[in-house]
C-alpha positions in Angstrom: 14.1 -16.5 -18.2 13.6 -14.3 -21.1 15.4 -10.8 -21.1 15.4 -8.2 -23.4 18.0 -5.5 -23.4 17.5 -2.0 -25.6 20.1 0.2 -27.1 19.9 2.9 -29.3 18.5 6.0 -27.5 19.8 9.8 -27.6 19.0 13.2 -28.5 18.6 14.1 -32.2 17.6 17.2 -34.3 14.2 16.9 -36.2 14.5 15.2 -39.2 17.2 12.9 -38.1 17.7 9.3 -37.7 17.9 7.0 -35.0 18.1 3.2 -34.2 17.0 1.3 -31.5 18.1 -2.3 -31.1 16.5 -5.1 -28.8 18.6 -8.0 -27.7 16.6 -11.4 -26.5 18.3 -13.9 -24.9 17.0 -17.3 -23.2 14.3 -19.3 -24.3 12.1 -18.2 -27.2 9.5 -19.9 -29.0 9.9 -20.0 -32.9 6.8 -18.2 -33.6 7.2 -14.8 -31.7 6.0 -11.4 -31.9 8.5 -8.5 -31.5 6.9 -4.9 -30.8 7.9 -1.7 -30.1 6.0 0.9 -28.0 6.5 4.1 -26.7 5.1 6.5 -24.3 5.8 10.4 -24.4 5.0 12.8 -21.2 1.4 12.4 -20.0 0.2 10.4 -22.4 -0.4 6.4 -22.9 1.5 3.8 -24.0 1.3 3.5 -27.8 1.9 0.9 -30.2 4.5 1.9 -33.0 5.5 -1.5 -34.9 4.9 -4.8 -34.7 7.1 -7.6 -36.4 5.7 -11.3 -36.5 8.4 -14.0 -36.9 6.7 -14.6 -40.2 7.7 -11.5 -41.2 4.5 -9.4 -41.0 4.6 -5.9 -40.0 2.2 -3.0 -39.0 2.5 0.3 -37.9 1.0 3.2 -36.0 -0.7 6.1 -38.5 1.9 8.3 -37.0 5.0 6.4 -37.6 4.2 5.0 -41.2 6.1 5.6 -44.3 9.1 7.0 -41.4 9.9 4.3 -38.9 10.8 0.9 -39.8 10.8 -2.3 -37.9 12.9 -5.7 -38.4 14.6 -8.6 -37.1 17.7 -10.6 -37.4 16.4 -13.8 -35.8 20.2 -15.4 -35.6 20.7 -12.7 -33.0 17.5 -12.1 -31.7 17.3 -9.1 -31.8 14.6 -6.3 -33.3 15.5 -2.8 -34.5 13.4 0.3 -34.9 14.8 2.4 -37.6 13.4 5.8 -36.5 14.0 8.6 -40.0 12.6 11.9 -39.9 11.8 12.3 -36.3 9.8 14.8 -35.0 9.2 16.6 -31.8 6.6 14.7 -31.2 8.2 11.1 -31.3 9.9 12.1 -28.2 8.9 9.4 -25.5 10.7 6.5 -23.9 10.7 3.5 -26.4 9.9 -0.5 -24.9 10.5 -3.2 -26.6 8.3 -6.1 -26.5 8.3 -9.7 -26.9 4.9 -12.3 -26.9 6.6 -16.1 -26.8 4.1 -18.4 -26.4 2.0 -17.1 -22.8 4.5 -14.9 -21.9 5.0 -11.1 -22.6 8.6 -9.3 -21.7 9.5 -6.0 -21.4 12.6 -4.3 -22.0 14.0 -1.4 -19.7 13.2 1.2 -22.3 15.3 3.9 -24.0 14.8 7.4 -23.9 14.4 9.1 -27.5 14.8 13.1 -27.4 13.8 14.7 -30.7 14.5 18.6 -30.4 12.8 21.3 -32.4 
């Protein structure tokens, strides 16, 4: 049983900084994809950054060039460095994790960006 535990989550001023971190642990596959979504107040889950175990990324338009994603596979575990959040990025982050068939969720964290 796979299970992913977030950290990272608070209240920040715009333009601040945050991390989130994502902890795996039980059995992975080698070739994994790590994602990070969100979803703010009445609106639908988005996408934000993906990380392939290969080390390919992609982000949303409105995230680029500010949020970046990466991995330390010794501890699996994904991070989300979140710089010069907006309003806007408030929502509750998920982590994600596609191993082979299966996709896991973590409990998600809440990420407050105030005006």
């Amino acid at each position: 049983q796979v299970q992913l535990v977030e950290s990272g989550g608070g209240l920040v001023q715009a333009g601040g900084s945050l991390r989130l971190s994502c902890a795996a642990s039980g059995s992975i596959f080698s070739i994994n994809v790590r994602n990070w979504y969100r979803r703010a107040p009445g609106k639908q889950r988005e996408l934000v950054a993906v990380m392939t175990s290969g080390g390919t990324t992609n982000y949303a338009v409105s995230v680029k060039g500010r949020f970046t994603i990466s991995r330390d596979n010794a501890k699996n575990t994904v991070y989300l460095k979140m710089n010069s959040l907006k309003p806007e990025d408030t929502a509750v982050y998920y982590c994600n994790l596609l191993s082979g068939p299966r996709d896991y969720w973590g409990q998600g964290t809440q990420v407050t960006v105030s005006s």
